[in-house]
C-alpha positions in Angstrom: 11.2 10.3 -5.3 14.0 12.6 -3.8 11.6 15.7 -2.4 13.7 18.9 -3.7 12.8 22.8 -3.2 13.0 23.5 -6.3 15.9 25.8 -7.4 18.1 28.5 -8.7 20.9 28.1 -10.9 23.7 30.3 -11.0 23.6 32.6 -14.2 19.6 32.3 -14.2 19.4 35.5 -12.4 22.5 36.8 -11.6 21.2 35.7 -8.0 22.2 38.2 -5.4 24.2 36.6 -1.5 20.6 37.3 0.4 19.1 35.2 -2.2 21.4 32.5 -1.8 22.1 32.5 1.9 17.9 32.2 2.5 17.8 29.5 -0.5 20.9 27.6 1.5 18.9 28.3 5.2 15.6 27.4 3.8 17.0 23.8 2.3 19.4 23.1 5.9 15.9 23.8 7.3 14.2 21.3 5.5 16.9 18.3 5.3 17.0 18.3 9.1 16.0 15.4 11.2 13.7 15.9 11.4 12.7 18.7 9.3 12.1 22.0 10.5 9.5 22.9 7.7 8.5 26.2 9.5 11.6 27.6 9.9 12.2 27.1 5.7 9.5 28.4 5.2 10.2 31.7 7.0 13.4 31.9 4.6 11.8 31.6 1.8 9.1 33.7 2.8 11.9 36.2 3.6 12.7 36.5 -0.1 9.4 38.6 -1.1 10.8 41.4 1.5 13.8 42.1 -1.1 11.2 42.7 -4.2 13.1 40.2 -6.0 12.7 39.9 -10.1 9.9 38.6 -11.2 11.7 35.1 -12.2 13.0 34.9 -8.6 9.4 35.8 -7.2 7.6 32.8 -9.3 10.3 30.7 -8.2 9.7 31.3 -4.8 6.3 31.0 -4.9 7.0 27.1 -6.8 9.6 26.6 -3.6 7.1 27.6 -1.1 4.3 25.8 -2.8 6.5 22.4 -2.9 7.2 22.5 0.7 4.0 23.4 1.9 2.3 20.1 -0.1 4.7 17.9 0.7 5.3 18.6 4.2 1.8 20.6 5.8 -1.8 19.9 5.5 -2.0 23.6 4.5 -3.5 22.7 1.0 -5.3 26.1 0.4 -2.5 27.9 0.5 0.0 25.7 -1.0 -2.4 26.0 -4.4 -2.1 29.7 -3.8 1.6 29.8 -4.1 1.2 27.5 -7.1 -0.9 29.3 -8.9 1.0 32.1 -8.2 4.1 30.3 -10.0 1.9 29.5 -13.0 2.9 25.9 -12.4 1.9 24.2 -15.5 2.4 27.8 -18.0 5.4 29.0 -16.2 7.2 27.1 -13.7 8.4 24.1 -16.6 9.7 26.1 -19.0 11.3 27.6 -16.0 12.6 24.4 -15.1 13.6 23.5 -18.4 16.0 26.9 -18.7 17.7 26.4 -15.7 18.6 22.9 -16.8 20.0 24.1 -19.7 22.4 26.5 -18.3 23.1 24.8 -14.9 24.9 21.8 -16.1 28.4 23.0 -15.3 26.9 23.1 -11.6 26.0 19.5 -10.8 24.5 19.8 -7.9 22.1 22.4 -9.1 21.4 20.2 -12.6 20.4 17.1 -10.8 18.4 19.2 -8.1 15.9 20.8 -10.6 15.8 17.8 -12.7 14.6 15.7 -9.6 12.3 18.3 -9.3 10.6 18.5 -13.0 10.3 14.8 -12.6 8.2 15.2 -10.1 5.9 18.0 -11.4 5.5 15.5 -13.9 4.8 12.9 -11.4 2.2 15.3 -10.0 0.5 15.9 -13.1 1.0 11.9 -13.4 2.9 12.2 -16.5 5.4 9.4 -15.3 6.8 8.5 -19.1 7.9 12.5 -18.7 9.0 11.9 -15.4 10.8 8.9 -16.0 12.8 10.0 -19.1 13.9 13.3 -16.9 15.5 10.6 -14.4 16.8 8.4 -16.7 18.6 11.7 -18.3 19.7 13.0 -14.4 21.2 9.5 -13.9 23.5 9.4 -16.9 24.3 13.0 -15.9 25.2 12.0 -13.0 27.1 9.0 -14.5 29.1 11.6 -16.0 29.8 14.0 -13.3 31.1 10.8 -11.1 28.6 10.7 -8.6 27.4 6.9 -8.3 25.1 7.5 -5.7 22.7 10.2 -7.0 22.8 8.3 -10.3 21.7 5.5 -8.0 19.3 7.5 -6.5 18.0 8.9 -10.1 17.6 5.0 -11.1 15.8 4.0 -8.0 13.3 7.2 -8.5 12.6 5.6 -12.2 12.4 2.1 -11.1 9.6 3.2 -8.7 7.7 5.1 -11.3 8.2 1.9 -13.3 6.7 -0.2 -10.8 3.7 2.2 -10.6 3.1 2.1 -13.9 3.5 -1.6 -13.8 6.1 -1.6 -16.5 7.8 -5.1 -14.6 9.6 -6.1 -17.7 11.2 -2.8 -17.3 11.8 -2.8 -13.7 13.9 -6.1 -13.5 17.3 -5.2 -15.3 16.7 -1.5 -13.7 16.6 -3.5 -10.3 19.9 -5.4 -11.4 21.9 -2.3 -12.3 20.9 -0.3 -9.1 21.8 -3.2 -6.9 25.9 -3.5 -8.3 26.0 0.4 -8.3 24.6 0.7 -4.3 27.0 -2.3 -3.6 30.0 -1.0 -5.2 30.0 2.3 -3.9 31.8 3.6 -0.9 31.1 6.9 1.1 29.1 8.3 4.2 27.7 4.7 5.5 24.0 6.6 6.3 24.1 7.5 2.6 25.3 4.1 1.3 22.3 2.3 4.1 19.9 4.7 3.1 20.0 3.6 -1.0 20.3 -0.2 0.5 16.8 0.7 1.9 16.0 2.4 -1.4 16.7 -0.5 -3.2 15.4 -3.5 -0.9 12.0 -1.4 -0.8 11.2 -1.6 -3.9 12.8 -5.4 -4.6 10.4 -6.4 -1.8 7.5 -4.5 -3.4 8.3 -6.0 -6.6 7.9 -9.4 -5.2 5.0 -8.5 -3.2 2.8 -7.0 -6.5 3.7 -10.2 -8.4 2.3 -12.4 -5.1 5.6 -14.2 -4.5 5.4 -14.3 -1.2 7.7 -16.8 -0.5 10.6 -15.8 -2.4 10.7 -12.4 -1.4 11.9 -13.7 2.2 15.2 -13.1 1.7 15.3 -9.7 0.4 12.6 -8.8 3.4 15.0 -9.9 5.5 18.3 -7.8 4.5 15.7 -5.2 4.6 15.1 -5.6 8.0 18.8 -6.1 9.0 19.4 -2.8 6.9 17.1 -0.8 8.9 18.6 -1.8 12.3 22.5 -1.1 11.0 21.0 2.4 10.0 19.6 3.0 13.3 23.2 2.2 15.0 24.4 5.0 13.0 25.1 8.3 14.2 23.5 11.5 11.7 27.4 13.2 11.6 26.6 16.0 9.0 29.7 14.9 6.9 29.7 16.8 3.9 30.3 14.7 -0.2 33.7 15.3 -1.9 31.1 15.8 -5.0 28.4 18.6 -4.6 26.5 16.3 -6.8 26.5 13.9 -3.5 24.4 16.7 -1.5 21.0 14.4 -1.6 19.1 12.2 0.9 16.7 9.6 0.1 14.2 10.0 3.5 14.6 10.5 7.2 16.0 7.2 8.3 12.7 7.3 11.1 10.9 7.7 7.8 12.6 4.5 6.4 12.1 2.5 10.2 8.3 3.2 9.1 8.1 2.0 5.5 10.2 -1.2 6.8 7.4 -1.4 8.9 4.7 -1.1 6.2 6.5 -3.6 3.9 6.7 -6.2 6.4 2.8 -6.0 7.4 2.4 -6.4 4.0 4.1 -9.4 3.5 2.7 -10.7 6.5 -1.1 -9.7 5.2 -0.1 -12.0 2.2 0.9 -15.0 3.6 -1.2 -14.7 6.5 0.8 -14.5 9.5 -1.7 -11.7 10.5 -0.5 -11.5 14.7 2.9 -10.9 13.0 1.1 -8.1 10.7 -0.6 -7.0 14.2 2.7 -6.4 16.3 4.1 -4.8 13.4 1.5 -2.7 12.6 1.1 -1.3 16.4 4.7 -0.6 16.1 4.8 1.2 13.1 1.4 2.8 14.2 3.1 4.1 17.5 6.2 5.7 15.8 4.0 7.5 13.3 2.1 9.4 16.3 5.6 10.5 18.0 6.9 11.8 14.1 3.9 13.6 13.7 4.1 15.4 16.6 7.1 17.0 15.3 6.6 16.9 11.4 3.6 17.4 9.4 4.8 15.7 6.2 2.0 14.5 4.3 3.9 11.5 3.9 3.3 10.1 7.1 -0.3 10.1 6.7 0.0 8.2 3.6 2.0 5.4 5.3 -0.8 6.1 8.0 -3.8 4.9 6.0 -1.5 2.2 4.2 -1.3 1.0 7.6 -4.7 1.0 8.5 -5.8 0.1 5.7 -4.0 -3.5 5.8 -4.9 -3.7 9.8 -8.6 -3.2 8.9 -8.3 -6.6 6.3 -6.7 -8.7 8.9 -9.6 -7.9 11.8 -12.2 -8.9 9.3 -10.2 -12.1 8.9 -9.5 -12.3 12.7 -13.4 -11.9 13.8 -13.3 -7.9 14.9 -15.5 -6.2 13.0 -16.8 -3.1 15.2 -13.0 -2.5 15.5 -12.0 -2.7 11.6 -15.2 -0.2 11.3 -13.8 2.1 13.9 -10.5 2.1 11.7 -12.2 2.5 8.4 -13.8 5.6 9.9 -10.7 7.0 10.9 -9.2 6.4 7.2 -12.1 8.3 6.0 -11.1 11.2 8.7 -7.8 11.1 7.4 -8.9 11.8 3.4 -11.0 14.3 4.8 -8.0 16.6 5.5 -6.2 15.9 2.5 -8.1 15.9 -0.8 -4.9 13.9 -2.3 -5.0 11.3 0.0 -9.0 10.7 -0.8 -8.2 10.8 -3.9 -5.1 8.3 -3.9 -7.0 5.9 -1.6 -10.8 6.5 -2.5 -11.0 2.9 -4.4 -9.3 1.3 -1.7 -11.3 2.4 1.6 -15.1 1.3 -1.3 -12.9 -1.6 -1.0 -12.8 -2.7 2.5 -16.2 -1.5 3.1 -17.2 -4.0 0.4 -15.0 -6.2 2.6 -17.0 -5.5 6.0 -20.3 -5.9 3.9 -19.3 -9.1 3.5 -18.3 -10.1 6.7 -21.6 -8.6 8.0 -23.7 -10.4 5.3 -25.5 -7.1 3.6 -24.6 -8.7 0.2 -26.3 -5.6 -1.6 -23.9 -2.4 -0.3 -21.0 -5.1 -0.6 -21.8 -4.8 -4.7 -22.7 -1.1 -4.4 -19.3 -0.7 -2.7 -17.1 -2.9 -5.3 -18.5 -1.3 -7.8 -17.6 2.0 -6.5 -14.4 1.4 -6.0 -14.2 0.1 -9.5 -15.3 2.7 -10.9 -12.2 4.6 -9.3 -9.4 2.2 -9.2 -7.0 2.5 -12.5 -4.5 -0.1 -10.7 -4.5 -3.6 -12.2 -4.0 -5.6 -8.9 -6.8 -3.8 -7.4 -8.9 -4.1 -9.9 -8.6 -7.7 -10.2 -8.7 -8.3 -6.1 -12.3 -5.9 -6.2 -13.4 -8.4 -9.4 -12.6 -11.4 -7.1 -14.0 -10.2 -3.8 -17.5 -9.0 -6.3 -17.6 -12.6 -7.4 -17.9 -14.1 -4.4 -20.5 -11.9 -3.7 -22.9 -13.0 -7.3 -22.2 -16.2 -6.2 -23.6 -15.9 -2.6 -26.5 -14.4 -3.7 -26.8 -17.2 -6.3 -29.2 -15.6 -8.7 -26.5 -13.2 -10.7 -25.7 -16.1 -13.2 -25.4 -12.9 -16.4 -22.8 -10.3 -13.8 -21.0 -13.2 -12.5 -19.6 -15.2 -16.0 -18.9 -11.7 -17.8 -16.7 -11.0 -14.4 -15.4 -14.5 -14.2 -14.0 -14.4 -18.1 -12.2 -10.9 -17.0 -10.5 -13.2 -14.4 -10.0 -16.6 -15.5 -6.8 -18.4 -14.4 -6.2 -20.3 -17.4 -6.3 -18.0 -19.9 -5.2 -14.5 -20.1 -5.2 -13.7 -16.5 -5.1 -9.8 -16.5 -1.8 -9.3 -13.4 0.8 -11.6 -12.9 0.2 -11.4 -9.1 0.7 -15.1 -8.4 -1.3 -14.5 -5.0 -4.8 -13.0 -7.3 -4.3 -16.0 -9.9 -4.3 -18.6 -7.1 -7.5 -16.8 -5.6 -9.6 -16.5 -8.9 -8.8 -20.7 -9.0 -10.1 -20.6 -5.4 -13.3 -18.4 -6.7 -13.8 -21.2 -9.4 -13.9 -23.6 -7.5 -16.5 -22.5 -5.2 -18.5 -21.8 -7.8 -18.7 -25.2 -9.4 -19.2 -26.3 -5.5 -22.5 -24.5 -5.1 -23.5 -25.7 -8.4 -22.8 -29.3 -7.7 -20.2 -30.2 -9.8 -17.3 -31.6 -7.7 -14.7 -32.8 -10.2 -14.2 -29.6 -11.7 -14.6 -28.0 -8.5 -11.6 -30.4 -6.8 -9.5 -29.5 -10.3 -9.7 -26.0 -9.2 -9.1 -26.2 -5.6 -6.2 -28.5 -6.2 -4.7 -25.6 -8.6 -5.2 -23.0 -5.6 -3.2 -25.2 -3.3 -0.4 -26.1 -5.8 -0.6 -22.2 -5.9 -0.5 -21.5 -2.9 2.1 -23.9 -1.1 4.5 -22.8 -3.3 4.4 -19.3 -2.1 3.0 -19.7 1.4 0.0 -18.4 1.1 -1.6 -19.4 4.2 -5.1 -18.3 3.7 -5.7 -19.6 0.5 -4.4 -23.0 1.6 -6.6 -23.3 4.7 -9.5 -21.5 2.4 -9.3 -24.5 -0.5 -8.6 -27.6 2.5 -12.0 -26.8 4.1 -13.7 -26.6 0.7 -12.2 -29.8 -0.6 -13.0 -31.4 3.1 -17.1 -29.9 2.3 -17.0 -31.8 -1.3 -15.4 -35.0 0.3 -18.1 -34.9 3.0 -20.7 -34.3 0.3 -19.4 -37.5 -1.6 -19.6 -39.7 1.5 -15.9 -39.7 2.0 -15.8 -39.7 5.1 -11.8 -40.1 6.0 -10.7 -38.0 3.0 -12.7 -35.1 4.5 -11.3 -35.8 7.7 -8.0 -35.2 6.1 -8.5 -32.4 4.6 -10.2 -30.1 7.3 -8.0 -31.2 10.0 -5.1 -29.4 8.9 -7.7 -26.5 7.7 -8.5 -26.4 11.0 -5.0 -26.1 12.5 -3.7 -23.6 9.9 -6.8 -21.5 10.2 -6.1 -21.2 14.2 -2.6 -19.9 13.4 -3.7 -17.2 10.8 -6.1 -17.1 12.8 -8.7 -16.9 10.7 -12.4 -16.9 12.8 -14.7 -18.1 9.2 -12.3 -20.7 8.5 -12.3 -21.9 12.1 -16.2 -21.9 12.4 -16.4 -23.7 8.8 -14.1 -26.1 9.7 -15.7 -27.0 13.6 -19.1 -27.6 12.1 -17.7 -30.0 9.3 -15.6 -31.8 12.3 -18.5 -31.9 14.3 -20.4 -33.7 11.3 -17.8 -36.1 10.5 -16.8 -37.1 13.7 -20.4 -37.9 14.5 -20.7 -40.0 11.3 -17.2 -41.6 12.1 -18.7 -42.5 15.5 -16.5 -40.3 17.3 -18.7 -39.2 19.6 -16.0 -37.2 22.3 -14.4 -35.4 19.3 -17.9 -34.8 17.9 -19.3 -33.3 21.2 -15.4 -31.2 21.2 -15.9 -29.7 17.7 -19.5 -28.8 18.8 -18.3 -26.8 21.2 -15.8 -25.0 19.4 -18.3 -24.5 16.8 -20.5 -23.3 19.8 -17.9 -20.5 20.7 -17.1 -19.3 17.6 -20.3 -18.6 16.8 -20.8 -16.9 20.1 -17.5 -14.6 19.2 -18.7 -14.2 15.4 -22.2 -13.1 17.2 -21.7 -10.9 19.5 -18.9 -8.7 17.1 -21.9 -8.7 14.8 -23.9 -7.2 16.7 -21.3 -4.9 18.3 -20.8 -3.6 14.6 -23.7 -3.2 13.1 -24.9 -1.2 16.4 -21.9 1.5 15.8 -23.0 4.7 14.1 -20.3 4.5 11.3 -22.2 1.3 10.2 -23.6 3.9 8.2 -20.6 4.2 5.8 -21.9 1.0 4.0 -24.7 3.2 2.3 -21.7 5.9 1.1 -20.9 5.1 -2.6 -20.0 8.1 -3.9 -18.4 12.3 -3.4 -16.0 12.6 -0.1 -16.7 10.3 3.1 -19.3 11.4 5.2 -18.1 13.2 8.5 -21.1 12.3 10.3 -23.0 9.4 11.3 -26.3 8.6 13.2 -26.1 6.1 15.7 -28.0 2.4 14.6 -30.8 1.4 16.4 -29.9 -2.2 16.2 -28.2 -4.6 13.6 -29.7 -4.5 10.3 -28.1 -7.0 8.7 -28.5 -11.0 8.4 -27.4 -12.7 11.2 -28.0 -16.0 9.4 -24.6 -16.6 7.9 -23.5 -16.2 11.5 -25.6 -19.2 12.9 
């Protein structure tokens, strides 16, 4: 959502020149590139010295509270200017007045309305908050100024999206994509609602698993970004005052290009893409904040991170995905509303790395932490997958695992329509009736996961459900068919690259090709199997000796800031071998 200071209207107060000229300092302060947040905060600062009325005062206060959350880490005293404003008591029926007698000032209207939206975003009130922008953008219909209306629309659509109202969000999406194409003026403006509007298309796409169609719209994205970097920030000032809004620092937008595209490559599993990308988005973060403090960045920080960390557990690294867990948790320690945004998702890849280090038990503690904090559907229903395949490894949670299994099932009543989780809980399925032996349903369900999954590249998944089929055909005495299916397992998994696969699929080769008779490629796949397990080793053992292996026992209050150091690995190394 547009980040606004929060306002005066003309008439509320009969506003005096000082007042105006450090309101019009204070917000050229913080629209700069980038933003000078300590210099508007001096202005507004400034206002106490005049002994304003009390209405100016708790506006100020709401102003300076504003900035100083969205753009500090100074979260003490931004509650204390808050408070002061009687945010909740005082500073929306505040809001509310000025909108009432500011709407023959346009710019002014659609500035405090974008900012009551997002007090109600804050108090996550988003049917509030999205009524308020659907109101701004017909306002803004009215006043002719298509691109805050645009901009209005594309705040609601993202609130949709949150809320996961994707019935909604589809003909919003439609409408906000002829209005950003139709209109003509300052060409940063007209990029910078492109960017707006291909964000939240590619999210879209990305929430519903499709990650396959959402190719094209990734790649305008990209091709956006680099035409908005060729463009010069010429301060060129809207016919319409209305006009007199910005969407996010275009280095902002470079970033969240960046984030989308690692997390489309997380999906399909092109996870050295998701690497590069990720170091470069990584690197551009450290120069911003150097210069801006916006909690933003952070967010798009641990975002980062947090899909990094999934792809070293799937690329074999595990001390290093630890190391990077523990600086997520370092990160929600300075900001209580980043922990508390991302508390379900850092449970999450612990439950992950529990896995990966075979201590079954904290994996469930740790899923069913960050169950009890996630109230997002796709999470919840990748945590209910991931816990699955835990009951199942452990083989003696028959009760937990078919009440989890009916809150997932693919064939009836699957709880998202993320095409990416449906394919998965097929994949879990299938496992399941693997381990218990029954093959024909189990090659029913793995069939289903492919289907799934080569429709929307899904890379993982596919090389995931080839292996498994190649086990069952190995089982049956199918020798050839086996042979068929883990080959190309084998290949695709060394692209990902994915380190399990690969070791899976090496000892299955090495089994086949010495009952094929193939004794060169039988002594090759031995050694690969050989190294793999070597690698897989010795990053065991590298993990589990780091001091923030300790995390695994944290399931509950704010992450730990300390950690002993391990005397050794206390986990199973017999996954591993």
């Amino acid at each position: 959502m547009v980040v606004v200071i929060g306002k005066m209207a003309s008439n509320v107060e009969a506003p005096e020149s000082w007042y105006l000229a450090l309101l019009g300092f204070a917000e050229h302060f913080r629209t700069s590139s980038p933003p000078k947040i300590r210099l508007c905060v001096h202005c507004l600062q400034a206002v106490f010295q005049f002994k304003p009325p009390q209405r100016v005062e708790a506006r100020t206060h709401l102003q300076l509270g504003s900035v100083l959350y969205h753009h500090t880490k100074n979260s003490e005293l931004a509650r204390s200017h808050l408070e002061k404003a009687n945010l909740v008591d005082s500073a929306k029926p505040l809001l509310r007045k000025a909108i009432q007698i500011s709407q023959q000032t346009p710019y002014w209207h659609c500035r405090l309305l974008f900012q009551l939206a997002q007090l109600h975003t804050l108090e996550k009130d988003l049917v509030s908050a999205c009524d308020l922008l659907g109101v701004g953008a017909e306002y803004a219909r009215v006043v002719g100024s298509e691109y805050t209306r645009a901009l209005f629309l594309l705040s609601k659509g993202m609130l949709l999206l949150m809320e996961r109202k994707l019935g909604e969000v589809h003909p919003l999406l439609t409408l906000c994509g002829t209005i950003v194409e139709n209109w003509q003026g300052n060409p940063i403006q007209k990029e910078s609602l492109r960017v707006f509007f291909l964000v939240l298309q590619v999210t879209h796409y990305l929430d519903a698993g499709q990650v396959k169609s959402v190719k094209p719209c990734l790649k305008q994205l990209q091709q956006c970004i680099q035409t908005i970097s060729t463009l010069h920030d010429d301060e060129i000032l809207p016919s319409n005052p209305a006009d007199l809004f910005h969407w996010l620092p275009k280095e902002h937008m470079c970033v969240l290009v960046y984030l989308v595209t690692v997390m489309h490559s997380m999906q399909a599993g092109y996870l050295e893409k998701a690497q590069k990308y990720t170091d470069k988005a990584l690197m551009q973060l450290e120069k911003l904040k150097m210069l801006d403090s916006s909690p933003i960045l952070s967010t798009f920080q641990v975002i980062l991170l947090e899909h990094i960390i999934m792809c070293r557990l799937v690329t074999g690294h595990k001390a290093t995905a630890l190391q990077e867990i523990s600086q997520v948790c370092q990160l929600c320690q300075q900001s209580p509303r980043l922990f508390t945004n991302h508390a379900a998702q850092l449970h999450t890849l612990l439950g992950l790395y529990c896995i990966s280090v075979n201590c079954m038990d904290n994996a469930e503690a740790q899923f069913t932490a960050a169950l009890r904090l996630t109230t997002h559907q796709e999470l919840w229903a990748f945590i209910v997958t991931n816990l699955a395949s835990v009951y199942i490894r452990e083989g003696n949670r028959h009760q937990e695992l078919y009440s989890l299994l009916e809150r997932i099932n693919p064939d009836h009543n699957f709880p998202v329509s993320s095409h990416c989780l449906r394919a998965a809980a097929f994949y879990i399925r299938g496992l399941l009736s693997f381990f218990q032996g029954r093959y024909n349903e189990a090659k029913r369900f793995l069939r289903e996961t492919l289907k799934m999954s080569n429709a929307e590249d899904l890379n993982r998944l596919t090389a995931c459900s080839l292996v498994l089929l190649g086990h069952i055909f190995y089982v049956l005495g199918n020798h050839r068919e086996s042979n068929n299916m883990v080959v190309p397992a084998m290949q695709l998994a060394s692209k990902i690259p994915d380190m399990s696969v690969q070791l899976w699929s090496s000892a299955l080769l090495k089994d086949l090709n010495k009952a094929l008779g193939n004794t060169i490629d039988a002594h090759e796949a031995a050694q690969m199997h050989q190294n793999f397990s070597q690698q897989l080793l010795q990053d065991h053992i590298a993990a589990c000796s780091l001091p923030e292996h300790n995390l695994i026992s944290w399931t509950d209050g704010p992450p730990p800031g300390q950690f002993q150091a391990q005397n050794g690995p206390t986990s199973s190394l017999a996954s591993l071998l």
